[in-house]
C-alpha positions as CSV (number, residue, x, y, z in Angstrom):
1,X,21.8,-10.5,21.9
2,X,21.9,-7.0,20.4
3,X,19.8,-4.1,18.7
4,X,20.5,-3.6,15.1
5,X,20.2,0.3,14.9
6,X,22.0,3.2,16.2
7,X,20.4,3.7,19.5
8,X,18.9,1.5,22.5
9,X,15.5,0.9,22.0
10,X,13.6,2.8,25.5
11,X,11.9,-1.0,25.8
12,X,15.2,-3.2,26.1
13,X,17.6,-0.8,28.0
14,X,19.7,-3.4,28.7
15,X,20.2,-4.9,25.5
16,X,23.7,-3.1,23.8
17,X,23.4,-2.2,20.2
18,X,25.5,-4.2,17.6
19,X,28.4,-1.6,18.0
20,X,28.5,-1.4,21.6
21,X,28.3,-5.2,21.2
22,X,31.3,-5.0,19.0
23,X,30.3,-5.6,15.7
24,X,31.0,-2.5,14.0
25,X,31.2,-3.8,10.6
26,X,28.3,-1.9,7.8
27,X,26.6,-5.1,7.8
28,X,25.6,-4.6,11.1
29,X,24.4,-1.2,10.6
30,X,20.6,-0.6,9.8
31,X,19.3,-0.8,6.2
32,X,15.8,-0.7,6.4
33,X,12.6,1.1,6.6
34,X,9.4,2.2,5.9
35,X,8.3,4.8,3.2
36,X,5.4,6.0,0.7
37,X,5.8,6.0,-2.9
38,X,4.1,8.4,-5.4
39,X,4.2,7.9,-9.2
40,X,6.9,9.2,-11.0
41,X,4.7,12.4,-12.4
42,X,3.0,13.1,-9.0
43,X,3.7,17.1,-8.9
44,X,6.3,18.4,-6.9
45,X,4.1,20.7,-4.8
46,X,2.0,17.6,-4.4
47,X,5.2,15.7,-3.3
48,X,6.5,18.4,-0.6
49,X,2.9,18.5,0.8
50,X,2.5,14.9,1.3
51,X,6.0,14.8,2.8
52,X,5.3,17.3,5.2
53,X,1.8,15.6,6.7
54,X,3.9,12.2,7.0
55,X,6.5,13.6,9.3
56,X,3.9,15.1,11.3
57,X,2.0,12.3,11.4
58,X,5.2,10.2,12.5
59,X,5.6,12.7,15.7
60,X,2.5,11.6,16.7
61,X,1.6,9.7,20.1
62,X,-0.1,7.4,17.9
63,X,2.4,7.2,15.0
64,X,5.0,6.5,17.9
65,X,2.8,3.7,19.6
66,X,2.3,1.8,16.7
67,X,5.7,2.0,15.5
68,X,6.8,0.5,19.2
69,X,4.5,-2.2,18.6
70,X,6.5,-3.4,15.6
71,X,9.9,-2.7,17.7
72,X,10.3,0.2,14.8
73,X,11.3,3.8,15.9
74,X,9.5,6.6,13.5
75,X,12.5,8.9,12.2
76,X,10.3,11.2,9.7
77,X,13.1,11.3,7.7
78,X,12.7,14.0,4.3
79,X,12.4,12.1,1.0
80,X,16.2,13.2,0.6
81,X,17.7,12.2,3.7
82,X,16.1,8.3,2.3
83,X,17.4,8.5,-1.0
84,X,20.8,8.7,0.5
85,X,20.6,6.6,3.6
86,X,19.5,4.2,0.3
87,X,21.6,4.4,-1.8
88,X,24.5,4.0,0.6
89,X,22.9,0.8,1.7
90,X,23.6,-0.5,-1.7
91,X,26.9,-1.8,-1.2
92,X,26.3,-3.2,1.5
93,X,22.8,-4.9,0.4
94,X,24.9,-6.4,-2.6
95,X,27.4,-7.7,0.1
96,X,25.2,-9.3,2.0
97,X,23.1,-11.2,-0.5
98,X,26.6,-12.2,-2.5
99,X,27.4,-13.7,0.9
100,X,24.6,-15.8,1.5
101,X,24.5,-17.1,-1.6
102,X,21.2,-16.4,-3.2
103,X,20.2,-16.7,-5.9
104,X,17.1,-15.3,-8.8
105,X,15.2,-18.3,-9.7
Protein backbone atom coordinates (compact mmCIF):
# COMPACT_ATOMS: atom_id res chain seq x y z
CA UNK A 1 0.00 0.00 0.00
CA UNK A 2 1.12 3.49 -0.81
CA UNK A 3 0.08 7.31 -1.19
CA UNK A 4 -0.04 8.51 -4.71
CA UNK A 5 1.27 12.19 -4.19
CA UNK A 6 4.30 13.85 -3.06
CA UNK A 7 3.91 13.86 0.61
CA UNK A 8 2.41 11.57 3.50
CA UNK A 9 -0.91 12.30 4.13
CA UNK A 10 -0.98 13.70 8.25
CA UNK A 11 -3.90 10.68 8.50
CA UNK A 12 -1.84 7.57 7.36
CA UNK A 13 1.76 8.39 8.71
CA UNK A 14 2.69 5.14 8.25
CA UNK A 15 1.74 4.57 4.82
CA UNK A 16 5.12 5.44 2.37
CA UNK A 17 4.34 7.42 -0.67
CA UNK A 18 4.74 5.64 -4.17
CA UNK A 19 8.49 6.89 -4.32
CA UNK A 20 9.49 6.05 -1.00
CA UNK A 21 7.76 2.75 -1.89
CA UNK A 22 9.88 2.54 -4.97
CA UNK A 23 7.94 3.28 -7.73
CA UNK A 24 9.44 6.29 -9.10
CA UNK A 25 8.23 6.04 -12.53
CA UNK A 26 5.75 9.42 -13.86
CA UNK A 27 2.96 7.15 -13.79
CA UNK A 28 3.07 7.01 -10.27
CA UNK A 29 3.23 10.59 -9.78
CA UNK A 30 -0.06 12.62 -9.12
CA UNK A 31 -2.16 13.87 -12.10
CA UNK A 32 -5.15 15.09 -10.73
CA UNK A 33 -7.16 17.72 -9.22
CA UNK A 34 -9.70 20.02 -8.61
CA UNK A 35 -10.37 23.46 -10.36
CA UNK A 36 -12.98 26.16 -11.51
CA UNK A 37 -13.53 27.10 -14.93
CA UNK A 38 -14.69 30.47 -16.34
CA UNK A 39 -15.74 31.11 -19.90
CA UNK A 40 -13.24 31.81 -22.32
CA UNK A 41 -14.27 35.83 -22.34
CA UNK A 42 -14.66 36.13 -18.54
CA UNK A 43 -12.36 39.47 -17.99
CA UNK A 44 -9.06 39.21 -16.82
CA UNK A 45 -9.58 41.46 -13.78
CA UNK A 46 -12.59 39.24 -13.11
CA UNK A 47 -10.25 36.10 -13.56
CA UNK A 48 -7.38 37.42 -11.00
CA UNK A 49 -10.14 38.22 -8.47
CA UNK A 50 -11.85 34.98 -8.51
CA UNK A 51 -8.44 33.35 -8.30
CA UNK A 52 -7.41 35.13 -5.44
CA UNK A 53 -10.83 34.40 -3.11
CA UNK A 54 -10.32 30.49 -4.10
CA UNK A 55 -6.86 30.28 -2.64
CA UNK A 56 -8.09 31.96 0.34
CA UNK A 57 -10.81 30.02 0.63
CA UNK A 58 -8.57 26.74 0.22
CA UNK A 59 -6.48 28.00 3.46
CA UNK A 60 -9.41 27.79 5.28
CA UNK A 61 -10.09 25.42 8.42
CA UNK A 62 -13.06 24.49 6.58
CA UNK A 63 -11.63 24.34 3.01
CA UNK A 64 -8.96 22.01 4.74
CA UNK A 65 -11.59 19.72 6.54
CA UNK A 66 -13.52 19.00 3.78
CA UNK A 67 -10.75 18.40 1.50
CA UNK A 68 -9.42 15.58 4.31
CA UNK A 69 -12.74 14.17 4.10
CA UNK A 70 -12.11 13.22 0.47
CA UNK A 71 -8.38 12.15 1.35
CA UNK A 72 -7.53 15.38 -0.93
CA UNK A 73 -4.93 18.05 0.29
CA UNK A 74 -6.04 21.87 -0.88
CA UNK A 75 -2.73 23.28 -2.72
CA UNK A 76 -4.34 26.78 -3.94
CA UNK A 77 -2.33 26.49 -6.69
CA UNK A 78 -2.46 29.93 -9.25
CA UNK A 79 -4.28 29.24 -12.57
CA UNK A 80 -0.60 29.06 -14.05
CA UNK A 81 1.06 26.82 -11.82
CA UNK A 82 -2.27 24.26 -13.13
CA UNK A 83 -1.90 24.90 -16.66
CA UNK A 84 1.66 23.56 -16.36
CA UNK A 85 1.39 20.86 -13.76
CA UNK A 86 -1.44 20.00 -16.83
CA UNK A 87 0.00 20.08 -19.48
CA UNK A 88 2.97 18.07 -18.24
CA UNK A 89 0.59 15.33 -17.24
CA UNK A 90 -0.18 15.00 -20.86
CA UNK A 91 2.34 12.58 -21.72
CA UNK A 92 1.90 10.75 -19.15
CA UNK A 93 -2.10 10.59 -19.34
CA UNK A 94 -1.65 9.51 -23.09
CA UNK A 95 0.68 6.67 -21.63
CA UNK A 96 -1.41 5.42 -19.34
CA UNK A 97 -4.66 5.18 -21.33
CA UNK A 98 -2.47 3.60 -24.46
CA UNK A 99 -1.52 1.02 -21.87
CA UNK A 100 -4.62 -0.06 -20.71
CA UNK A 101 -6.03 -0.37 -23.75
CA UNK A 102 -9.06 1.82 -23.99
CA UNK A 103 -10.78 2.64 -26.29
CA UNK A 104 -13.56 5.79 -27.69
CA UNK A 105 -16.74 4.01 -28.40
Amino acid sequence: MAIVGEKRLPELPDVPTMAEAGFTDEEFKPIGGVLLTAPAKTPPAVLARIEQEARAAVQTAAMKARFQAFGLVGMGNSSAEFRNHFEASGPVIRKLVQVSGAKVD
